[in-house]
C-alpha positions in Angstrom: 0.0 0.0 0.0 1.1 3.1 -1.3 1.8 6.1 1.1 -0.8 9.1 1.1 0.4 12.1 -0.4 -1.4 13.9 2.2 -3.5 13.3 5.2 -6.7 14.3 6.8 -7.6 13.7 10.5 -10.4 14.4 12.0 -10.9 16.2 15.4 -13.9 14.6 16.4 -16.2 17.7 15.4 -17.2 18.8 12.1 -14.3 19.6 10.6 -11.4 18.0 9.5 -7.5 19.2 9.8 -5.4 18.8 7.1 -1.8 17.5 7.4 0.4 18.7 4.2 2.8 15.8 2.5 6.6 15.9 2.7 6.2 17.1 -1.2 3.9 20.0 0.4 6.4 20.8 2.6 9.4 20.5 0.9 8.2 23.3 -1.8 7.8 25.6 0.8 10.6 25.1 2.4 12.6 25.5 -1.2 10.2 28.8 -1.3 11.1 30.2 1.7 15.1 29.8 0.9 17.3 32.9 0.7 20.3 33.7 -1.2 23.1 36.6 -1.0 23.0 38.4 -3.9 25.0 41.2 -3.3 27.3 42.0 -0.1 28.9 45.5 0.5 31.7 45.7 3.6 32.1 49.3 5.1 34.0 50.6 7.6 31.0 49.9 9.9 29.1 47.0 8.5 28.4 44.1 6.5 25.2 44.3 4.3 23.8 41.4 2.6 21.0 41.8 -0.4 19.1 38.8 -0.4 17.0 37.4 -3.7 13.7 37.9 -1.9 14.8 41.6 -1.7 15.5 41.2 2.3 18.6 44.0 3.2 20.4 43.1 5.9 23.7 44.5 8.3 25.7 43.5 11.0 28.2 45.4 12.6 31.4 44.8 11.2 33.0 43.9 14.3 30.6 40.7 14.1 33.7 39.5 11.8 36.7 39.7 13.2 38.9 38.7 10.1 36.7 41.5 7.8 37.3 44.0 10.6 41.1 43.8 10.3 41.3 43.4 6.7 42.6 46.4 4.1 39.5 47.6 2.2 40.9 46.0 -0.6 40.7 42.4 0.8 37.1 43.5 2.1 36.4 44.1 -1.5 38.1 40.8 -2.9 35.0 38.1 -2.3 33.2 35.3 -4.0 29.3 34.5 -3.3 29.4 31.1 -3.1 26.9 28.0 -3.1 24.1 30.2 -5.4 24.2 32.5 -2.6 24.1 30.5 0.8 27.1 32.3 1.5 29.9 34.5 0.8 34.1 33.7 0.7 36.7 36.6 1.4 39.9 34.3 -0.8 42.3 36.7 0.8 41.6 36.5 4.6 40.1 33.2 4.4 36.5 34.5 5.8 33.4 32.6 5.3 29.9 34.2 6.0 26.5 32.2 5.6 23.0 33.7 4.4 21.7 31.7 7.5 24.3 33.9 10.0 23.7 37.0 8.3 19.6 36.3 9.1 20.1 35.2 12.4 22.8 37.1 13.7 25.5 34.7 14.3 28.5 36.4 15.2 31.7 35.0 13.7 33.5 33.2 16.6 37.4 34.2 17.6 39.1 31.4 18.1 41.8 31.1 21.5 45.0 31.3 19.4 43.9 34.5 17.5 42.9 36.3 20.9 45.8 36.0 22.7 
């Protein structure tokens, strides 16, 4: 027996709640996705345009490596994984789309704080 591609159960009154498939699910999910499109570094922030047209900043003290690097290294990056997240080659800094949206500091490490 085949599995139902959705299900109904009822709540013992007249109506009947509806429970959406995995398919159901799994196309919102993919609609609800964001991607960087653009990223701008300033002296200040970090600012990440998202494809659903979201603009978002985090101090740029959130990212240590960014907030010692030249401008021109700040400049020097690579979106990466159609936009989950963004790669600075030169200072070898890594920021996701899900950090940037939940405001995820990048950690400091022991060695580099000492």
């Amino acid at each position: 027996m085949a599995a139902p591609d959705s299900l109904t159960i009822s709540n013992g009154f007249t109506d009947n709640l509806f429970m959406p498939s995995v398919k159901d699910i799994n196309t919102a999910l993919k609609i609800q996705e964001v991607r960087i499109k653009n990223i701008t570094v300033s002296a200040e922030a970090i600012t990440a345009t998202f494809n659903d047209g979201r603009v978002i900043s985090v101090p740029l003290a959130w990212s240590w490596r960014l907030s010692e690097a030249t401008p021109e290294h700040r400049a020097h990056y690579e979106i990466i994984g159609d936009g989950q997240g963004v790669h600075w080659p030169d200072i070898d800094e890594d920021i996701s789309a899900e950090g940037m949206l939940y405001g995820i500091p990048a950690p400091r490490s022991a060695e580099t704080s000492k």
